[in-house]
Each structure stands twice: as C-alpha cells, then as structure tokens.
C-alpha positions in Angstrom: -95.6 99.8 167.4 -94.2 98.9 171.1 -95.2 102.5 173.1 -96.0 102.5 176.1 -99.6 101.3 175.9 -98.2 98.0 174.3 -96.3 97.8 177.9 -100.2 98.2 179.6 -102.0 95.6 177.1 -99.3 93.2 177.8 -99.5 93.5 181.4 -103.3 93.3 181.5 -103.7 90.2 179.7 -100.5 88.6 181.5 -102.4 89.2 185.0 -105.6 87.8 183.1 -103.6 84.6 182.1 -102.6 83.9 185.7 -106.2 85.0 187.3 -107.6 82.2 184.9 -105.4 80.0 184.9 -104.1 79.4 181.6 -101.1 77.3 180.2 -99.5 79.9 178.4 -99.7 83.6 176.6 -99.1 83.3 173.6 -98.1 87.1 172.2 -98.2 87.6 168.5 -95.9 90.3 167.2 -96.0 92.3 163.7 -94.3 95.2 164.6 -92.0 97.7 163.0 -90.0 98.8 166.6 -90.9 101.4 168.9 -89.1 102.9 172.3 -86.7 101.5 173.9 -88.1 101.8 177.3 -91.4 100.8 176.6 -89.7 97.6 175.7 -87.7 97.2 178.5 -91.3 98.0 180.5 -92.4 95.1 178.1 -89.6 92.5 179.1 -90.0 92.8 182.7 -93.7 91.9 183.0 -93.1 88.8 180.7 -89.8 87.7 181.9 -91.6 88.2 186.0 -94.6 86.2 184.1 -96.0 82.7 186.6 -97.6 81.6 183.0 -95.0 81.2 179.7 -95.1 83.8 177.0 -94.4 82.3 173.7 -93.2 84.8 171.3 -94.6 84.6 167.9 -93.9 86.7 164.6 -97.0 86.6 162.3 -99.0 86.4 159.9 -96.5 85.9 157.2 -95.4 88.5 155.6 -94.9 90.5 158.8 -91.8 91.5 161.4 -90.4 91.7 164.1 -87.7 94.6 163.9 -86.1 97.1 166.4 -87.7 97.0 169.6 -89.6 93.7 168.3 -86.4 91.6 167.8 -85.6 92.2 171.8 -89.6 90.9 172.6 -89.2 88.2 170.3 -86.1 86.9 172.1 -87.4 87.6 175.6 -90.3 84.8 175.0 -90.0 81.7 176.6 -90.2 79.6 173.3 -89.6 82.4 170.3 -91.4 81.0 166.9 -91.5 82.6 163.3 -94.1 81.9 160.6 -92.6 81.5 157.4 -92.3 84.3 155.2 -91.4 86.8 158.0 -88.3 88.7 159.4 -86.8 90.0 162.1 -83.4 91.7 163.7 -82.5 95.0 162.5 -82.2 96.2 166.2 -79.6 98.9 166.5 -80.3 101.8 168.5 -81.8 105.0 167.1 -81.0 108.6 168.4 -84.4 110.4 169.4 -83.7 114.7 169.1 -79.8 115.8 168.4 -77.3 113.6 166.9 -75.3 111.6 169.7 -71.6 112.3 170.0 -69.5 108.9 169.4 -69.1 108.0 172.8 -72.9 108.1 173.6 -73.8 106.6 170.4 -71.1 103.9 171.5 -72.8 104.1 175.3 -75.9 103.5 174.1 -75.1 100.7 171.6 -73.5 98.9 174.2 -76.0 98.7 176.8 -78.6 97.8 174.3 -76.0 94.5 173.1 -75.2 93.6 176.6 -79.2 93.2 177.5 -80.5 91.4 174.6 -76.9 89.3 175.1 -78.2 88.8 179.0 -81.4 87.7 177.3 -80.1 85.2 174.5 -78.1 83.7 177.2 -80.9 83.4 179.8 -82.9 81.6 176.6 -80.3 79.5 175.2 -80.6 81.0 172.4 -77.4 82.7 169.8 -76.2 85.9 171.8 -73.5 86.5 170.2 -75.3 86.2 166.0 -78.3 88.4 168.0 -75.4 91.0 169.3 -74.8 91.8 165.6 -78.6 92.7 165.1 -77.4 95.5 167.7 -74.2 96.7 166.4 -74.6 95.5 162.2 -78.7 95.9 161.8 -78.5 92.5 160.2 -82.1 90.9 159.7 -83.0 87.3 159.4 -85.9 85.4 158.0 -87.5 82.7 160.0 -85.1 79.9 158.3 -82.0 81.8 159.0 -83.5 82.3 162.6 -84.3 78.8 163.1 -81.1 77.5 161.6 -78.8 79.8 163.5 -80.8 79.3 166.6 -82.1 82.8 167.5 -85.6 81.1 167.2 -86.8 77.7 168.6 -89.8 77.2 166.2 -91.1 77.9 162.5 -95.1 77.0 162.5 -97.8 78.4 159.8 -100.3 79.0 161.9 -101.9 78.7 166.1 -102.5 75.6 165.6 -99.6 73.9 164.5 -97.7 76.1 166.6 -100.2 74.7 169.7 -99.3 71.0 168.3 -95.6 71.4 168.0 -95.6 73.1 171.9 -97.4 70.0 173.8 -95.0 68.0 175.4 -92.2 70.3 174.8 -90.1 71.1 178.0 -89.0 74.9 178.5 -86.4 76.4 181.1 -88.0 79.8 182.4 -86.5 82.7 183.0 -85.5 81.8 186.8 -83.9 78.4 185.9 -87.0 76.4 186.7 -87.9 73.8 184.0 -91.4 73.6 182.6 -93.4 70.8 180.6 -96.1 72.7 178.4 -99.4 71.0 178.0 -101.4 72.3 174.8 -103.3 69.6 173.4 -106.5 70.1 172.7 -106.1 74.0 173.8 -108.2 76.7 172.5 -106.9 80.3 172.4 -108.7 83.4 173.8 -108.1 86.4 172.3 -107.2 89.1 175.3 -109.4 91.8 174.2 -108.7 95.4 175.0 -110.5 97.3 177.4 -112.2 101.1 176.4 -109.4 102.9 177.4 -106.4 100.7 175.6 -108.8 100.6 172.4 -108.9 104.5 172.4 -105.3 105.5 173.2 -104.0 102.6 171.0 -106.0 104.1 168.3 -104.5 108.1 168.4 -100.9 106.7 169.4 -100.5 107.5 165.7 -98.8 110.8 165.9 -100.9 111.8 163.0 -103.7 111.2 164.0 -102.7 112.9 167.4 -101.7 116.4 165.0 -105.1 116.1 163.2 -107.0 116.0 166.8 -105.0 118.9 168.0 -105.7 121.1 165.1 -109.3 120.3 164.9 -109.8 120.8 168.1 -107.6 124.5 168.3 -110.4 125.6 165.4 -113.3 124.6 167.3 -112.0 125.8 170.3 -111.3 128.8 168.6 -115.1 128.9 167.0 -116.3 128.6 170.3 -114.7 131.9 171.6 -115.5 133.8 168.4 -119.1 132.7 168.3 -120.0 132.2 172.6 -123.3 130.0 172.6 -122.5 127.7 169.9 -121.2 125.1 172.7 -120.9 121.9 170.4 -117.5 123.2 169.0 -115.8 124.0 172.0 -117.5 120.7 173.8 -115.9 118.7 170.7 -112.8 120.9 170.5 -111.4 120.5 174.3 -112.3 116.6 173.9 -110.0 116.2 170.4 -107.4 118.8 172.4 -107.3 116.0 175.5 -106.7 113.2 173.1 -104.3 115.2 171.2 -102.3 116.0 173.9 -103.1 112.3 175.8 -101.6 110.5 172.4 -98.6 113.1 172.4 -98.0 112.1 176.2 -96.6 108.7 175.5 -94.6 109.9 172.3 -91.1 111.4 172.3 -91.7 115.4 172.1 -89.1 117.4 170.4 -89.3 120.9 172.2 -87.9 122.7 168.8 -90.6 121.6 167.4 -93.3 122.6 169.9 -91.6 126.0 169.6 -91.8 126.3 165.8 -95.6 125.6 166.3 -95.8 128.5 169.2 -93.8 130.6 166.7 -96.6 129.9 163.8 -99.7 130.7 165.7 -98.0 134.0 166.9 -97.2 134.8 163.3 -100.9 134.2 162.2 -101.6 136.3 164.6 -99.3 139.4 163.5 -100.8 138.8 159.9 -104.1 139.1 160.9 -103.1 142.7 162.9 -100.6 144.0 160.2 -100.2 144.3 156.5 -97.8 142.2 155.5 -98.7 141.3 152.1 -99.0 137.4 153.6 -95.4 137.3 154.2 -96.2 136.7 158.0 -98.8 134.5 157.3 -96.1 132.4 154.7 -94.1 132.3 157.6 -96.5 130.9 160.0 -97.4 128.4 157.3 -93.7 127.1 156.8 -93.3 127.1 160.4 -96.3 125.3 161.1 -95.2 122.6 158.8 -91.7 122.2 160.2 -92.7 122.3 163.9 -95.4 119.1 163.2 -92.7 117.3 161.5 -89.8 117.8 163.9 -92.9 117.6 166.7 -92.4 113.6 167.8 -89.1 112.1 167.9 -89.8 109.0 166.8 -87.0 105.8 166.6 -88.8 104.8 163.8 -90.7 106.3 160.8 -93.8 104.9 161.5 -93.6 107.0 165.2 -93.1 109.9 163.2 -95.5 112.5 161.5 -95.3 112.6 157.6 -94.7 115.2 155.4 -98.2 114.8 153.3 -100.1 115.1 157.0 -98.3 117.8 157.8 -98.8 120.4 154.7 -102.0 118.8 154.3 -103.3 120.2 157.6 -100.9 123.3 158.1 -101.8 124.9 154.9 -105.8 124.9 155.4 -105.0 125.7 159.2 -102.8 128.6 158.1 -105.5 130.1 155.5 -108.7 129.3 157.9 -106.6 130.4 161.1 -105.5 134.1 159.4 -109.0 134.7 157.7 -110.8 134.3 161.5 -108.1 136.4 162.9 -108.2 139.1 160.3 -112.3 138.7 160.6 -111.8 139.5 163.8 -109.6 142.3 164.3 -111.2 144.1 161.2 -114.3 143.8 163.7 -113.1 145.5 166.7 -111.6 148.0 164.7 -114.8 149.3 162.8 -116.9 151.5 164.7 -119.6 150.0 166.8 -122.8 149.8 164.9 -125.5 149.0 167.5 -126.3 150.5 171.1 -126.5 153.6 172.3 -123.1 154.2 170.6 -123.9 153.3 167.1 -126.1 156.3 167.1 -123.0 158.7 166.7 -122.8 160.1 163.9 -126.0 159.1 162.3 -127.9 161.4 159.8 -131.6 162.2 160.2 -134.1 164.5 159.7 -136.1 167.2 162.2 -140.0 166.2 162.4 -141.0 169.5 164.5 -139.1 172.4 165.2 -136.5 172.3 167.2 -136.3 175.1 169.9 -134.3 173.6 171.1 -136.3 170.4 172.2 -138.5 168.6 169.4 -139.2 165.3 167.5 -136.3 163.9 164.9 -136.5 160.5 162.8 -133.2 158.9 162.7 -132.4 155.4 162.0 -135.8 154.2 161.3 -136.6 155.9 164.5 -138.4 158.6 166.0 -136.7 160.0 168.8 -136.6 162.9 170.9 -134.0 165.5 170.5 -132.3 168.4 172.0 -130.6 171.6 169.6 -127.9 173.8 170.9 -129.6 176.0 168.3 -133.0 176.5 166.7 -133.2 173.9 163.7 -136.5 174.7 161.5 -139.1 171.2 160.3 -137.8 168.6 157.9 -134.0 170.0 158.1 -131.1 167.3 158.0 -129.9 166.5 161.5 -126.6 164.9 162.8 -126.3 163.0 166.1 -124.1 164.0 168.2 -125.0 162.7 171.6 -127.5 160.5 173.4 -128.5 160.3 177.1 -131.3 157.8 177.7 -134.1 158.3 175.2 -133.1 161.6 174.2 -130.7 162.6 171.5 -128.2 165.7 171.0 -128.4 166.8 167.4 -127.0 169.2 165.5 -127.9 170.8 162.0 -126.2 169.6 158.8 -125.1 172.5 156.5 -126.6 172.4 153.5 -123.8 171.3 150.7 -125.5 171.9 147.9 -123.9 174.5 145.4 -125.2 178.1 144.7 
C-alpha cells in the first residue's frame, strides 16, 4: 500500500542509488492504491531523482491500481509483466461524502497531474485521464498497445536486456542512454525502523496492538508490581498509536471508542442487566470500523477484526471493572480496620481491661463494662495493640 512510509523507503534507496552510483532504480510495484499525498510525496523524490527510476508492475498476477497507476506512469521507462493490471485511478472520498463540486474539484486536479505526467513521459494522457474520471483498468497488452506503458518483460532480466542501449528523455528534458548489460540488481533493504512501521501500517494490526496493550496496561494498574504488562502494554500502545499516525483517522470513530470504554465503565458501577455493557460492545465495534479512513479497503479495518477483538475486550474489560469496583465496595478485610466488627471470645475477665482471642489472635482488650471469662466479645475499636470490645447478647432462646 503507498502510505507514507512507502514515500520514506523510496527516498532512502533513491539517495542510496546516487551515493553508489548506480545506473538506475528499478522500483517494482504490486500495489492495491493508497493516499494520495503520499503519492504525490512519492512522485517528487523520483521525478527530482539524478539516477532513472524504471517503473515495474510485478510478479504476474499483481497491480498497479489507484495511487499505483500515477507511480507507474511517473517512471522514467514504465514496464508491465504479463498477466498484470493497472488503472482504476479515480479519486476516493476519505470521511463524509463530498458534495458534487468537490468531488468534481478533486477529480480534476487528480486528471490534470497524471495528464502533466503522461505528457512529461510521452506517454497516452488523454486514454490515462479516463483511468481518473472512468476507473477503466488495463492489462499490460492494452497498456503496451495504447502506449500508457513502454515495455512488457517476464522477468529482471529480460527487462535489464531490453533497457541496454535504450535512450530515455528525463523528466527535465535531458536525454539519457541506459547502460544495463551485464548489470546485477541490489535489493534496497529496509532499515529497523521502515521494517517495523511497514509491518503495523496494517490498520489491524495497529487495533490489535492498541487493545492488547489498553489490557495490559490496565493489568498493570490493577495488580502494581507485575511490571512486564505495563512494560509490554505502553510499547504495543506506542506502536498502535505510531501505525495509526500515518493513517487517515476518522474522529467519529475515535469518539464511538471513547463512548465504549466509558459505557464499560458504567456497567461495571451499575446494574444494568448488560445493556450498558451491549452498548459498549456495539460501539466498540463500530468506532474500530469507521476508526481509519482508508481510500481503499485494504487501508481499512475489517469487520471479522473488529468483533473478533471488541467482543472479548468488552467481556474481559467489564469483568476487571466489575472485579474491581465490587472490591472497593466490600469492607476492608485486613489492617487495623478489618478488625471491626469481628467476633471473639474473653480469655480473662474483663474489668474492664483483660486478655480476648479474636481472629486467631490474642489481644488485649478494654470493656466499658465488666464481661465475665470465655464470654463472646465484639470489636468495636482498636488503638495500637489494644482493642475496644463489647459483650455479645446471648441469642439463644429461653
């Protein structure tokens, strides 16, 4: 997909091709589409390029639609292996619907640069407008035949054959022999960070990394100590929100997730009979579809990742929260404090002061009253090591 890391990679090994030197890049595309201004970001590096970039659409079976049509005709010589496709490069609305005029707006500007870049090229402006405006595809013979293309080859090495000798006019007018006999290709490989945010660009990927890391953040607070889930959690949180960075964000959507965590929340404090917690679960769903604004669906987050995360992050999330609030709410069992209440029995006479045993305990105790050997105590006090008891009728009929 062309995001903004493609705009990065591309850059990278362009400034690699001129530090060493080389006779072209060659840049292989199988892509689906992607942004529009990462394209554009695209374009500019090649078109600025010292060293030719030779656009090539493979392996076959693969394309070169949306965003991939305008990269394939920005290349200095544009090839196609056969058995692949490309055009279908009309502009899609990211959020709300457009109105006519800025759907026209948009179209336009979008026909009038891959026209500017066609004509630059030499290549069929006017058959690649209608990719624009129509969405019409092509296969690599149509290409060829209809000139949006300048080559068909199998494979790197025909391709390499068919370039040697071949003279190329660059995007500045100046003309170019190409010398590739007897070349050998090196594969630009990415560095740490491209391998890693190329990786979770996947929006679903990106929602599974944010919801894993909410629940071991979450463990973290619930249990302090544990470290290695809130260590983990804040990590798949970064890269969650670092993948979502370069993605189309549809607020709506970020709100309908707000709006789910708040009603797990209110199911966890009030009985509801799981109608809240329903809610947050549909919500939840919705928000992490509508969440990226993707031009295309593979920029998108599906419906299976979706319910397949929100519904065990609804049930996990609402049984911690009720957990939890059912614990602050009893009374405190430990401490000073837990001692309230308890029942025990007097070992001495009390008169007032004496032993009692209480909790497993012996303790010393204070009476308001006299309270004979072996009678059943209550506390009702403590200060330091000394407890305030009081006698327990006795219940028993008579």
């Amino acid at each position: 997909m062309v995001h903004p890391v493609t705009t990065e990679i591309v850059s990278s090994a362009l400034e690699r091709a001129q530090r060493q030197g080389a006779s072209l890049v060659l840049l292989r595309l199988n892509t689906p589409g992607g942004l529009m201004d990462a394209m554009r970001e695209t374009i500019e590096k090649m078109v600025a390029s010292p060293v030719p970039v030779i656009t090539y659409v493979a392996p076959s079976g693969g394309r070169s639609a949306s965003a991939g049509f305008f990269l394939l005709e920005a290349g200095d010589v544009a090839v196609m292996a056969p058995g692949t496709n490309t055009g279908a490069a009309h502009p899609v609305a990211m959020g709300a619907e457009m109105d006519a005029v800025m759907k026209q707006k948009v179209e336009n500007d979008a026909a009038a640069y891959l026209r500017s870049i066609c004509s630059k090229r030499g290549r069929n402006s006017t058959l690649a407008e209608s990719a624009v405006r129509e969405s019409k595809s092509f296969t690599e013979k149509e290409a060829l035949d209809q000139h949006l293309i300048d080559l068909v080859a199998p494979n790197e090495e025909e391709l390499l054959r068919a370039l040697d000798g071949r003279e190329i006019t660059r995007f500045n007018g100046a003309r170019q022999t190409l010398h590739t006999a007897g070349a050998t290709i090196e594969v630009y490989e990415k560095n740490l960070r491209q391998r890693i945010i190329s990786a979770i660009a996947d929006p679903n990927i990106a929602l599974v990394l944010l919801v894993l890391g909410a629940l071991g953040i979450y463990a973290e607070f619930s249990s302090p100590g544990l470290i290695a889930p809130g260590v983990l959690g804040v990590i798949a949180v970064l890269l969650g929100l670092s993948a979502l960075s370069v993605l189309p964000i549809n607020w709506l959507g970020a709100a309908l997730l707000i709006t789910a965590v708040t009603l797990f929340v209110l199911e966890a404090k009030f009985t509801s009979h799981g109608i809240l917690g329903l809610g947050g679960a549909i919500a939840m769903v919705l928000g992490a579809v509508m969440l990226v604004n993707g031009p295309i669906p593979e920029m998108r987050i599906h419906w299976g990742t979706a319910i397949g995360l929100a519904l065990p992050f609804s049930a996990i999330t609402v049984l911690l929260l009720s957990l939890a609030v059912r614990a602050r709410r009893n009374k405190v069992a430990t401490g000073g404090e837990g001692m309230i209440g308890q029942i025990g029995a007097a070992v001495t006479e009390l008169s007032p002061e004496g032993k009692v045993f209480v909790h497993g305990e012996y303790w010393d105790a204070v009476a308001p009253g006299p309270v004979v050997s072996g009678a059943r105590v209550r506390v009702v006090g403590i200060d330091k090591l000394k407890l305030t008891v009081e006698p327990v009728p006795d219940q028993s009929g008579g």
